[in-house]
DSSP file (Angstrom, degrees, kcal/mol; ACC not computed):
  #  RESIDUE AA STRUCTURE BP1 BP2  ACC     N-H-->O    O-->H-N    N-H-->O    O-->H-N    TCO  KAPPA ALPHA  PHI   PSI    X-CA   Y-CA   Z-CA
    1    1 A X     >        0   0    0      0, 0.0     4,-2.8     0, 0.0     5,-0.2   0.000 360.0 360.0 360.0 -41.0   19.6  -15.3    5.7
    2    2 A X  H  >  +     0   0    0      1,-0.2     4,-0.6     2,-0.2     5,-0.0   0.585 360.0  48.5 -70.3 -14.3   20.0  -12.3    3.8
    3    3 A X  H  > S+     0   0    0      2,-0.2     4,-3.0     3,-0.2    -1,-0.2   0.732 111.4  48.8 -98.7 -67.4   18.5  -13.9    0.6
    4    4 A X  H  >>S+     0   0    0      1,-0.2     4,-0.7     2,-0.2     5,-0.6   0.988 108.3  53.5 -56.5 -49.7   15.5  -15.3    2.5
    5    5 A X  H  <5S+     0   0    0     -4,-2.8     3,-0.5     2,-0.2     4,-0.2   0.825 116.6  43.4 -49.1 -34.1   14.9  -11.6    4.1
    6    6 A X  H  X5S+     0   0    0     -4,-0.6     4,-2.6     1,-0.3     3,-0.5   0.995 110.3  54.3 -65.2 -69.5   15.0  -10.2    0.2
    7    7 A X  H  <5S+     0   0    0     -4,-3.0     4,-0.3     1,-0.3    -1,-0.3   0.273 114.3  32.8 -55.8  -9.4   13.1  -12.6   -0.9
    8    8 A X  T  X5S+     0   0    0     -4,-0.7     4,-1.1    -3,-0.5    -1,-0.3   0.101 110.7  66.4 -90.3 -28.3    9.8  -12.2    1.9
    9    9 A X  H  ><S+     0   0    0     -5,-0.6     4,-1.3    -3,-0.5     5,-0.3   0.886 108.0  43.0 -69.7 -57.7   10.5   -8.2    1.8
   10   10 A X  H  X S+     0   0    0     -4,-2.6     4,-3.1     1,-0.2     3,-0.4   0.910 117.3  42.4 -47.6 -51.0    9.3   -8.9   -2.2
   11   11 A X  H  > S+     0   0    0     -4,-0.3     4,-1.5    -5,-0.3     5,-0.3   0.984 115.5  47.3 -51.6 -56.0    6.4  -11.1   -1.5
   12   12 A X  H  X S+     0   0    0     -4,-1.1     4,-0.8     1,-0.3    49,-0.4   0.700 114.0  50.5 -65.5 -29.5    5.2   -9.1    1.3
   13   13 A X  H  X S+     0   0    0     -4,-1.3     4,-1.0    -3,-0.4    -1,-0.3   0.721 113.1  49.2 -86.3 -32.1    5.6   -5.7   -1.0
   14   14 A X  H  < S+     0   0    0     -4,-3.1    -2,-0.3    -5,-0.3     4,-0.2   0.697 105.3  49.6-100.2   9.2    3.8   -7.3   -3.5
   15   15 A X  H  X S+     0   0    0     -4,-1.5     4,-1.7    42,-0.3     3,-0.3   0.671 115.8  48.6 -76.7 -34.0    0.9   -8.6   -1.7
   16   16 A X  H  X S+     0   0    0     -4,-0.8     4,-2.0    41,-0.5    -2,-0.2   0.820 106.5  50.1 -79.0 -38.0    0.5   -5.2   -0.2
   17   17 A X  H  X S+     0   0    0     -4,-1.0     4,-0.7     2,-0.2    -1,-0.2   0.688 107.4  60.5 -79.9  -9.9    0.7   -3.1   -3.3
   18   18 A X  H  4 S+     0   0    0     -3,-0.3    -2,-0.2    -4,-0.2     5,-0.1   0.672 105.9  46.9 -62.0 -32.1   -1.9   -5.7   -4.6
   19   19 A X  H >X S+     0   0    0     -4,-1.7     4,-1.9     3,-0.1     3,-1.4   0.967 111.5  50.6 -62.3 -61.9   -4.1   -4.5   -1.8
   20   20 A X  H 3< S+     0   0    0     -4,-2.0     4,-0.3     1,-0.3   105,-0.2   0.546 112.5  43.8 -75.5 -11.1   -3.5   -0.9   -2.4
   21   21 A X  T 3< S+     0   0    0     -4,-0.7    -1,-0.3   104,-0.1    -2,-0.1  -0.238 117.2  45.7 -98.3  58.8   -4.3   -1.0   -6.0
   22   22 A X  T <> S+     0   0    0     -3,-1.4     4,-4.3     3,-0.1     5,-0.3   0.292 104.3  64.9-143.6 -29.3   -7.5   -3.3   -5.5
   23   23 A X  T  < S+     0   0    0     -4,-1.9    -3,-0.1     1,-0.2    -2,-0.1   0.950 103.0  45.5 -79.9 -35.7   -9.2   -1.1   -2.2
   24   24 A X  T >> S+     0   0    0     -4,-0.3     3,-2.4    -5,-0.2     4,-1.3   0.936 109.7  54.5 -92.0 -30.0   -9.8    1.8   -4.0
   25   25 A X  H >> S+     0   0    0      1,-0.3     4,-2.1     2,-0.3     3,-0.7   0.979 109.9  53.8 -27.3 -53.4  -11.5   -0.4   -7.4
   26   26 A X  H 3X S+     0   0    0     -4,-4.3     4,-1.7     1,-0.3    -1,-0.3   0.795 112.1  44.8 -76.4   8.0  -13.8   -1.9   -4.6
   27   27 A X  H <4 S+     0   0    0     -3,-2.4     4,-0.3    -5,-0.3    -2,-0.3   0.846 103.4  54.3-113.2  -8.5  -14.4    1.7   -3.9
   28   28 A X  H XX S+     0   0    0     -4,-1.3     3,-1.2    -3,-0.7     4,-1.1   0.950 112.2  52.7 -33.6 -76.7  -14.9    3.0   -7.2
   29   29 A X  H >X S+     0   0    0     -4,-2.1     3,-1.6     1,-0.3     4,-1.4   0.853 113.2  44.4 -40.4 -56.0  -17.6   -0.1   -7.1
   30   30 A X  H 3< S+     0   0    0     -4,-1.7    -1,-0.3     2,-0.3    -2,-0.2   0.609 104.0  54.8 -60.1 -18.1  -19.2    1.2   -3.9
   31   31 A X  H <4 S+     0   0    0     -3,-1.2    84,-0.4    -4,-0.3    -1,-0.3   0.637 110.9  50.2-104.4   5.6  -19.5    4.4   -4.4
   32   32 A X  H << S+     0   0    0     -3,-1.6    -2,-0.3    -4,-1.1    -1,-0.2   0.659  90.5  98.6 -78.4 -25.9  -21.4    3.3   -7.5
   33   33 A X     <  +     0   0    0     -4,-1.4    -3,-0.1     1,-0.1     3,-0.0  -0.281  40.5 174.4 -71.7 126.0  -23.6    0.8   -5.5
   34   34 A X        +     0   0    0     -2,-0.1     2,-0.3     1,-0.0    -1,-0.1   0.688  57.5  77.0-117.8 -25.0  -27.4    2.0   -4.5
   35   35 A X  S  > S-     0   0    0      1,-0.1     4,-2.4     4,-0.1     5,-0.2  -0.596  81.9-123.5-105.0 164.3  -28.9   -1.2   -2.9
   36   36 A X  H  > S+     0   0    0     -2,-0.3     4,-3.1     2,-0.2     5,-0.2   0.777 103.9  54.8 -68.5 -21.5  -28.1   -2.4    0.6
   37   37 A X  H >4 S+     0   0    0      1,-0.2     3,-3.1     2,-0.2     4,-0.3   0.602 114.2  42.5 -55.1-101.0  -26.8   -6.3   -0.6
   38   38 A X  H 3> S+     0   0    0      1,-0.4     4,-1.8     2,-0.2     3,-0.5   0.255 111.4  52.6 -57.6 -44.0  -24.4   -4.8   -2.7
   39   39 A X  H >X S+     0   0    0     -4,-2.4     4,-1.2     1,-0.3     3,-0.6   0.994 116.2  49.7 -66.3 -59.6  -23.2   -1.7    0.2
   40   40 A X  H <X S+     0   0    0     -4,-3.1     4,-1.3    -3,-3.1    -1,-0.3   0.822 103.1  56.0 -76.5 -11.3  -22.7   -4.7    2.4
   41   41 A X  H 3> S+     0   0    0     -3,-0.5     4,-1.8    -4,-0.3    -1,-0.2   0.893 109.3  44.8 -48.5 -50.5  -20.9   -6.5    0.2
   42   42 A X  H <X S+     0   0    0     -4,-1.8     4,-0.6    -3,-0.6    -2,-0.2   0.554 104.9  58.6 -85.8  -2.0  -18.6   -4.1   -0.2
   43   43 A X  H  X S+     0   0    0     -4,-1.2     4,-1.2    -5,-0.2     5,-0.4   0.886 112.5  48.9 -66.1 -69.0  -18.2   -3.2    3.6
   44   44 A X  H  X S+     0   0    0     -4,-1.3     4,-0.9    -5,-0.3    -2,-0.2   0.736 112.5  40.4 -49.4 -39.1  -17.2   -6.9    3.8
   45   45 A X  H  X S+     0   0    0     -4,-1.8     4,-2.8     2,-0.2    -1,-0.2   0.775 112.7  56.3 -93.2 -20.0  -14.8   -7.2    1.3
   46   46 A X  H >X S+     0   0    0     -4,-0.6     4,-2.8    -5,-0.2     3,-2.6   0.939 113.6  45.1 -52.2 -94.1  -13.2   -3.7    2.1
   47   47 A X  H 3X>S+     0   0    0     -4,-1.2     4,-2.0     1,-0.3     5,-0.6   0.741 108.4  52.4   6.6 -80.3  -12.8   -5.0    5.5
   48   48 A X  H 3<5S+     0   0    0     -4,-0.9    -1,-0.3    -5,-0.4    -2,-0.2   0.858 118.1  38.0 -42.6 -50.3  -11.4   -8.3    4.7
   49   49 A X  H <<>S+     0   0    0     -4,-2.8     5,-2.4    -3,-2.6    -2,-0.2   0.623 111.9  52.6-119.2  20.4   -8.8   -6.9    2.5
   50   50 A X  I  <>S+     0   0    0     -4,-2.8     5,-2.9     4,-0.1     3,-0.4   0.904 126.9  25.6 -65.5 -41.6   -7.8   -3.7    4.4
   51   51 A X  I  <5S+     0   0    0     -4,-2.0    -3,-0.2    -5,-0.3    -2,-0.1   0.497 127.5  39.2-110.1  -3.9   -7.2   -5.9    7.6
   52   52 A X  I   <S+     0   0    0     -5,-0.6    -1,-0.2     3,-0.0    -3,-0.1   0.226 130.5  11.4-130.6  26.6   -6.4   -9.2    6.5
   53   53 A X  I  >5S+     0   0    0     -3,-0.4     4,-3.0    -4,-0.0    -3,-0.1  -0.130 127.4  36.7-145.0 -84.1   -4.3   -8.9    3.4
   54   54 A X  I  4<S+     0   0    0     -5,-2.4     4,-0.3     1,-0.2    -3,-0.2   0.736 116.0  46.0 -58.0 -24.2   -2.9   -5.2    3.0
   55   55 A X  T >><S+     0   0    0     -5,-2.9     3,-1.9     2,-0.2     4,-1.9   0.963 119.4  47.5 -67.6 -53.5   -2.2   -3.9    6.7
   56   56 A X  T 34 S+     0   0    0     -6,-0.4    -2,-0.2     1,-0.3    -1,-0.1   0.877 114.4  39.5 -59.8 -34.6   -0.5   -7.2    7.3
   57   57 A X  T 3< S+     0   0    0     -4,-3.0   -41,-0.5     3,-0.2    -1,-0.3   0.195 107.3  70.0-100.7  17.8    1.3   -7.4    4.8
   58   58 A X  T <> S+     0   0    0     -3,-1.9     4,-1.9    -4,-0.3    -2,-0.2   0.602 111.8  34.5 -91.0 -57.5    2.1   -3.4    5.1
   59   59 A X  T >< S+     0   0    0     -4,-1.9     2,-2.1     1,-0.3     3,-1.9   0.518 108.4  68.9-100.9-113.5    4.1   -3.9    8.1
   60   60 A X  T 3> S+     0   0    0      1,-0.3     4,-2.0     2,-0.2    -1,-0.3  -0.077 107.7  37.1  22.9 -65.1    5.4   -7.2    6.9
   61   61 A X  H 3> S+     0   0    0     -2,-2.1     4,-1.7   -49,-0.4    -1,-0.3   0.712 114.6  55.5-100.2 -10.5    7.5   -5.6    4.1
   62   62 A X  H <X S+     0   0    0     -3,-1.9     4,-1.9    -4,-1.9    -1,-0.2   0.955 114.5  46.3 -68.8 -38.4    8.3   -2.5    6.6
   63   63 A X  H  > S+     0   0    0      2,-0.2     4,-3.0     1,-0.2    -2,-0.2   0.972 116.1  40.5 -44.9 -70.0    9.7   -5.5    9.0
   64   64 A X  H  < S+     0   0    0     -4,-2.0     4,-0.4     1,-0.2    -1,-0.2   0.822 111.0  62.3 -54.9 -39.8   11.5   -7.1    6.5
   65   65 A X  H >X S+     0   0    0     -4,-1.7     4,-1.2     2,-0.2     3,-0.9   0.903 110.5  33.8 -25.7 -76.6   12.6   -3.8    5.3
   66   66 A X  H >X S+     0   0    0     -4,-1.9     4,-1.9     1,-0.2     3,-1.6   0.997 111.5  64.1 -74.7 -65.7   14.5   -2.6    8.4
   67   67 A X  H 3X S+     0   0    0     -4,-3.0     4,-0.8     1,-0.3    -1,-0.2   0.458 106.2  45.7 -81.1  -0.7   15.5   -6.0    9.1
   68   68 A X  H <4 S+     0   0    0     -3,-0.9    -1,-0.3    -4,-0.4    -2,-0.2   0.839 108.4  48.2 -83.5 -24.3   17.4   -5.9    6.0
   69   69 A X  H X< S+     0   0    0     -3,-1.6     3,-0.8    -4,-1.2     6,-0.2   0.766 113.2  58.9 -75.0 -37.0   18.9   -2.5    6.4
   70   70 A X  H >< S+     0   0    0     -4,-1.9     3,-1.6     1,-0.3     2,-1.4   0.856 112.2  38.6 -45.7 -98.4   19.9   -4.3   10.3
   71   71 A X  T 3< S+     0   0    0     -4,-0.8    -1,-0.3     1,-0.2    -2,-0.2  -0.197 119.9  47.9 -42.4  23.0   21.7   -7.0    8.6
   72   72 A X  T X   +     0   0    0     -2,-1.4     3,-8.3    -3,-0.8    -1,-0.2  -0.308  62.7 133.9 -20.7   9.3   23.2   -4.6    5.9
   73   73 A X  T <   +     0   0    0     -3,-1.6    -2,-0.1     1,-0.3     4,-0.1   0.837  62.9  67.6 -45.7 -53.7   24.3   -2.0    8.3
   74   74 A X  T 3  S+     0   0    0      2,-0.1    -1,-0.3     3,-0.0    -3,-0.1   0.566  80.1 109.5 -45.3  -9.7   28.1   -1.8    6.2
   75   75 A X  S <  S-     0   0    0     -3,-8.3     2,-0.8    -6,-0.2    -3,-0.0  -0.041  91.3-104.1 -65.9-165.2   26.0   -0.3    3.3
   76   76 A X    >   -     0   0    0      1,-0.1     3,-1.1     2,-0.0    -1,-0.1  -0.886  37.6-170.9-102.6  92.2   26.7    3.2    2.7
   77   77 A X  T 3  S+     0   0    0     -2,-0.8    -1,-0.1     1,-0.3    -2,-0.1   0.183  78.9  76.7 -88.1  26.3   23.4    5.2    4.3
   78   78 A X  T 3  S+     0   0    0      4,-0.0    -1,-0.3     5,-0.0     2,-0.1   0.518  72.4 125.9-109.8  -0.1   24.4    8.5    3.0
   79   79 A X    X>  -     0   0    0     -3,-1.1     3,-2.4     1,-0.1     4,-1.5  -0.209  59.3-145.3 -36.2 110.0   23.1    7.0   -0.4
   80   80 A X  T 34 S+     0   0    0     61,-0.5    61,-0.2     1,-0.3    -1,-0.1   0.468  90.0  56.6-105.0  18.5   20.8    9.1   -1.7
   81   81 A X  T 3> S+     0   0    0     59,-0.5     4,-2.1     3,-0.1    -1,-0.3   0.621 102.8  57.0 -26.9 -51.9   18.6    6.4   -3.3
   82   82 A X  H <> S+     0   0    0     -3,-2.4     4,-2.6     2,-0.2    -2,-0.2   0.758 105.3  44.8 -73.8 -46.3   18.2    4.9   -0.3
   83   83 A X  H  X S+     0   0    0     -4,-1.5     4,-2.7     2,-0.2     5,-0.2   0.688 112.8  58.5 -76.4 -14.8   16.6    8.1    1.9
   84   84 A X  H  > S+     0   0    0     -5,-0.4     4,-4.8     2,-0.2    -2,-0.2   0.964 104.7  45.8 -80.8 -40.8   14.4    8.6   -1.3
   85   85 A X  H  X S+     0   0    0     -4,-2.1     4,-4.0     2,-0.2     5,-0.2   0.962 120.7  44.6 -38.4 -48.2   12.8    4.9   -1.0
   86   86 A X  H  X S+     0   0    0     -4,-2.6     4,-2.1     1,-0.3    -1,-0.2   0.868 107.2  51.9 -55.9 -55.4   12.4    5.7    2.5
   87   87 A X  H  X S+     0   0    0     -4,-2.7     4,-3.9     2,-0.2    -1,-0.3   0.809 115.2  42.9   9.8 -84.4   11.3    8.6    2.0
   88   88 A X  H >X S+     0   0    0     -4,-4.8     3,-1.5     2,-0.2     4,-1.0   0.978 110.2  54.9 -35.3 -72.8    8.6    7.1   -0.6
   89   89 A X  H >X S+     0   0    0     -4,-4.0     4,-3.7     1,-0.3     3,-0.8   0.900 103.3  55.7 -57.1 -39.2    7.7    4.2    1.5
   90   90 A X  H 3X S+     0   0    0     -4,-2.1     4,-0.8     1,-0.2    -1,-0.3   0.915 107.0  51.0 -52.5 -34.2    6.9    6.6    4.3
   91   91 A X  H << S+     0   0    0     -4,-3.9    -2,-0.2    -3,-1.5    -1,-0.2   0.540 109.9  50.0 -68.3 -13.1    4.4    8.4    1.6
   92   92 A X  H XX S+     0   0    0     -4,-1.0     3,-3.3    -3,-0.8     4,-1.4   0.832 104.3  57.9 -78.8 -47.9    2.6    5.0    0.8
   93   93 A X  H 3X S+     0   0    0     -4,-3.7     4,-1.9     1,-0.2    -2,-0.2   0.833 108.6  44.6 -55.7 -10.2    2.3    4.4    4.5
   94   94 A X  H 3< S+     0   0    0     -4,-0.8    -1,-0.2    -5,-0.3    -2,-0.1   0.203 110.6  59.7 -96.0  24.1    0.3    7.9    4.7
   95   95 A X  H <> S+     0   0    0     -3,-3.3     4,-1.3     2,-0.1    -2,-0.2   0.691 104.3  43.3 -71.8 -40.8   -1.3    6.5    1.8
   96   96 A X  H >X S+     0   0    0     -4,-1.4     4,-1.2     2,-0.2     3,-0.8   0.978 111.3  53.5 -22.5 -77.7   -2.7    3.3    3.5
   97   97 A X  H >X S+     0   0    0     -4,-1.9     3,-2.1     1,-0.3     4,-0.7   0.900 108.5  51.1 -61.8 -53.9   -3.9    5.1    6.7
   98   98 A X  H 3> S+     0   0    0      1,-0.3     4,-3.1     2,-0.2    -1,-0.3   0.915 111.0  51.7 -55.4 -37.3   -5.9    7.6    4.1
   99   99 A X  H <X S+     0   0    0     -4,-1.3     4,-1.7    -3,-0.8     5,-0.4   0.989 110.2  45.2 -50.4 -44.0   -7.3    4.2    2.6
  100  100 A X  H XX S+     0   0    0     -3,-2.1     3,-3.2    -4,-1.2     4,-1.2   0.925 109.0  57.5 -63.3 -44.7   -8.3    3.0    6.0
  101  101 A X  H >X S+     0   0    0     -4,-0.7     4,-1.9     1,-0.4     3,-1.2   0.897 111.4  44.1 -52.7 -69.4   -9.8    6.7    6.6
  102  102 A X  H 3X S+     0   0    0     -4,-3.1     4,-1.4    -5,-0.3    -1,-0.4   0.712 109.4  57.6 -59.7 -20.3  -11.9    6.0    3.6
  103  103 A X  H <X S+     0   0    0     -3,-3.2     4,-1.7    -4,-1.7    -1,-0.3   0.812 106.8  50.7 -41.7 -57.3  -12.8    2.5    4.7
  104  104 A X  H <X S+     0   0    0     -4,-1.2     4,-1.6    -3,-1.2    -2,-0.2   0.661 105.0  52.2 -96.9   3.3  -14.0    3.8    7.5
  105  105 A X  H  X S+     0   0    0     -4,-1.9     4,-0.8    -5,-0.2     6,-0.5   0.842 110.0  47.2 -94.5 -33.6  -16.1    6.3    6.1
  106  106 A X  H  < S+     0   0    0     -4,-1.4    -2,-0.2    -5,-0.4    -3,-0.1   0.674 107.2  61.3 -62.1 -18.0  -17.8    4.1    3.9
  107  107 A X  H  < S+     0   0    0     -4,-1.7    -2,-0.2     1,-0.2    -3,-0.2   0.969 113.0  38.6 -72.6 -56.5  -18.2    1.7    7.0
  108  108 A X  H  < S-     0   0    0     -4,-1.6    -2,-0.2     1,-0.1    -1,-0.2   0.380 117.8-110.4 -86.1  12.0  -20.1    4.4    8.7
  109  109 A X  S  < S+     0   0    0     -4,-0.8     2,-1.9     1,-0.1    -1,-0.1  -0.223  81.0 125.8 108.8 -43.0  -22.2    5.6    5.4
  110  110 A X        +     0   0    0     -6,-0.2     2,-2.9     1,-0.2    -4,-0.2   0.258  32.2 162.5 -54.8   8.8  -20.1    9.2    5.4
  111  111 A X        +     0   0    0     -2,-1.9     2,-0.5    -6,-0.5    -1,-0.2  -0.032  11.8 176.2  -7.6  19.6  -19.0    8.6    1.5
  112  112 A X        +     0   0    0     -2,-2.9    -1,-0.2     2,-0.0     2,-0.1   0.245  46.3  70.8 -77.4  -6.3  -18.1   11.9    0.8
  113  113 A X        -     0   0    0     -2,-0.5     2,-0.3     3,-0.0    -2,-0.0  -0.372  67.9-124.5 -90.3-170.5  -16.9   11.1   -2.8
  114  114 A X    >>  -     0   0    0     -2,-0.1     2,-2.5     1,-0.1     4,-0.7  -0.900  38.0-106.8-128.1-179.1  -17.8   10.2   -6.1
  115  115 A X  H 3> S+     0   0    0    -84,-0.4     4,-0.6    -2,-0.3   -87,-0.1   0.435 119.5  62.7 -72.6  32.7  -16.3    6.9   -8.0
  116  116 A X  H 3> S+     0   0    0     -2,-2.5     4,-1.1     2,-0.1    -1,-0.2   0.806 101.1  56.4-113.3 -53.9  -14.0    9.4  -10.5
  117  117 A X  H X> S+     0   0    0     -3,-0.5     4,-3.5     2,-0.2     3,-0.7   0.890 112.2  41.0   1.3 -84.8  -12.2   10.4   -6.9
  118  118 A X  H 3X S+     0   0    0     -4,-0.7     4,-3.6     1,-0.3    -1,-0.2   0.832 110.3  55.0 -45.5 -59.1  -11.5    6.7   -6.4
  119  119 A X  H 3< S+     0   0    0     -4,-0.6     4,-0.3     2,-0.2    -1,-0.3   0.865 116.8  40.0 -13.7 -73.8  -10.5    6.2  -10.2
  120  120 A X  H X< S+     0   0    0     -4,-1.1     3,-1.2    -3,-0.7     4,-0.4   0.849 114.3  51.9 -49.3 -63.4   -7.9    9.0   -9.6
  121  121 A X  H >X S+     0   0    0     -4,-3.5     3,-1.8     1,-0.2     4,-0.6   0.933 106.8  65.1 -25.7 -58.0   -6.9    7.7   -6.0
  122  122 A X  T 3< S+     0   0    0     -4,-3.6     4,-0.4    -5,-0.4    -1,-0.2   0.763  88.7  55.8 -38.9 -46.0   -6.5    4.7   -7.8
  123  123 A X  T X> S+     0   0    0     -3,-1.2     4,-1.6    -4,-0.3     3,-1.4   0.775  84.3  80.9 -46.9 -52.9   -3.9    5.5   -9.9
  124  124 A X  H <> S+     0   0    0     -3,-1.8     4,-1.2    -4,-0.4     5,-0.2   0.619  83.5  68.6 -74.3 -17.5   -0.8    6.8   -6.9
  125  125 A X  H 3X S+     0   0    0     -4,-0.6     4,-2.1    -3,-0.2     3,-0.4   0.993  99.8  50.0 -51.1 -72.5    0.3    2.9   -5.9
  126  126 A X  H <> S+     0   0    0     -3,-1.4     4,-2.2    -4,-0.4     5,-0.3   0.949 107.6  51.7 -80.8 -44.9    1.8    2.7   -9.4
  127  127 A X  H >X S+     0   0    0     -4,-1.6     3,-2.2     2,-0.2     4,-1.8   0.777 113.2  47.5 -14.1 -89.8    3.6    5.9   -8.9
  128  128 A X  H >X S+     0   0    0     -4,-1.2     4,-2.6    -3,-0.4     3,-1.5   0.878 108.7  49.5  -4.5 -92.2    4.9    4.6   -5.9
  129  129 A X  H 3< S+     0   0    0     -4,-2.1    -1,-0.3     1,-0.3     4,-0.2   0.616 110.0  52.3 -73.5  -2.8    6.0    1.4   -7.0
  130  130 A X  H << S+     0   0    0     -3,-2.2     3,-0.5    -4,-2.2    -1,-0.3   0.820 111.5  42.1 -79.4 -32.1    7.8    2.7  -10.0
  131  131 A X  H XX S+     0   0    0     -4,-1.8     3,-3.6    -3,-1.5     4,-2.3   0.826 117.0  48.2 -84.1 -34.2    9.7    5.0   -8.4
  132  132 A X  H 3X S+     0   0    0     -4,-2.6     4,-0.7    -5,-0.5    -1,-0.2   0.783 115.4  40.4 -57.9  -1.0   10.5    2.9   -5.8
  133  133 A X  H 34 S+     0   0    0     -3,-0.5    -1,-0.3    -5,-0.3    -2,-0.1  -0.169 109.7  62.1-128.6  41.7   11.4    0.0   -7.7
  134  134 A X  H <> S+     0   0    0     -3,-3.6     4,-2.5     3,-0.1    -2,-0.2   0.446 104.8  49.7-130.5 -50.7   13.2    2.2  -10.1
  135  135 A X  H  X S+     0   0    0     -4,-2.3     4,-1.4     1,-0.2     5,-0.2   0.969 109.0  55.2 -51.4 -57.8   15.7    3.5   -7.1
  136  136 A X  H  < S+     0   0    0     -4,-0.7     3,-0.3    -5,-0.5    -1,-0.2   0.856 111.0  32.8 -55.3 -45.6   16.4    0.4   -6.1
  137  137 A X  H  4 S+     0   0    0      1,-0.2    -2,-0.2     2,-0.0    -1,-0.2   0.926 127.3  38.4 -87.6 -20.4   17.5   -1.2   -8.9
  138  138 A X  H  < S-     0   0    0     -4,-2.5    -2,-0.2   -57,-0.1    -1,-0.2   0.171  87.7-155.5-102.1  23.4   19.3    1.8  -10.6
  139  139 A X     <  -     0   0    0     -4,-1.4    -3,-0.1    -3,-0.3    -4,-0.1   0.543   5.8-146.4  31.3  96.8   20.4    3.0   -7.4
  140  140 A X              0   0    0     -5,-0.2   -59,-0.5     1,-0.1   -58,-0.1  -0.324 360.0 360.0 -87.2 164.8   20.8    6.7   -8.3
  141  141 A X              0   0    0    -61,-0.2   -61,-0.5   -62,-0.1    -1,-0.1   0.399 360.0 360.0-122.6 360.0   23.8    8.3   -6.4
């Protein structure tokens, strides 16, 4: 069981870190975009993969997450690896909601950046998934 749960927490973390470096690119694109196809294109595909790929698959690897640390209870939680991941993963989920925020300003027209923001934006997933996948396996004490 414990095997399967690893094995879904990874799928599910990397479909969701594929979302979060891919949402701000399409917004790089949009906030390049001057005619209305192309701004509703990118309304539509924003859309599509805030709320059908990365948000599902957001909480998916937080699920799987805690339901490994359930079924792990005997580890040692004073580990200090462990409180930094968490740590982390709580700072990519307030990275997500800021994506939707920005989703949703570009849903209602409010852009208020321009596509070298987004670039930048762009960038703080791989943070993220280095250190985090850097704690985990080299478990720091």
């Amino acid at each position: 069981m414990i095997l399967w749960l690893k094995a879904l927490h990874i799928i599910f973390m990397v479909c969701w870190f594929s979302g979060l470096f891919y949402l701000p690119r399409l917004f790089v694109y949009h906030a390049l975009a001057k005619d209305d196809l192309s701004l509703n294109r990118f309304k539509i595909m924003e859309r599509k993969l805030y709320f059908g790929i990365t948000t599902p698959c957001g909480i998916l690897t937080v699920l799987t997450g805690f339901s490994l640390l359930y079924y792990l209870w005997d580890i040692d939680k004073s580990q200090l690896w462990l409180h930094l991941k968490l740590g982390l993963v709580f700072l990519l989920i307030i990275y997500h909601i800021y994506l939707g925020k920005l989703f949703f300003d570009f849903k209602a027209n409010r852009n208020q950046h321009t596509h070298v923001f987004y670039r930048l934006i762009n960038e703080i997933p791989l943070v993220f998934l280095a250190a985090i996948v850097l704690l985990v396996i080299l478990k720091p004490t």
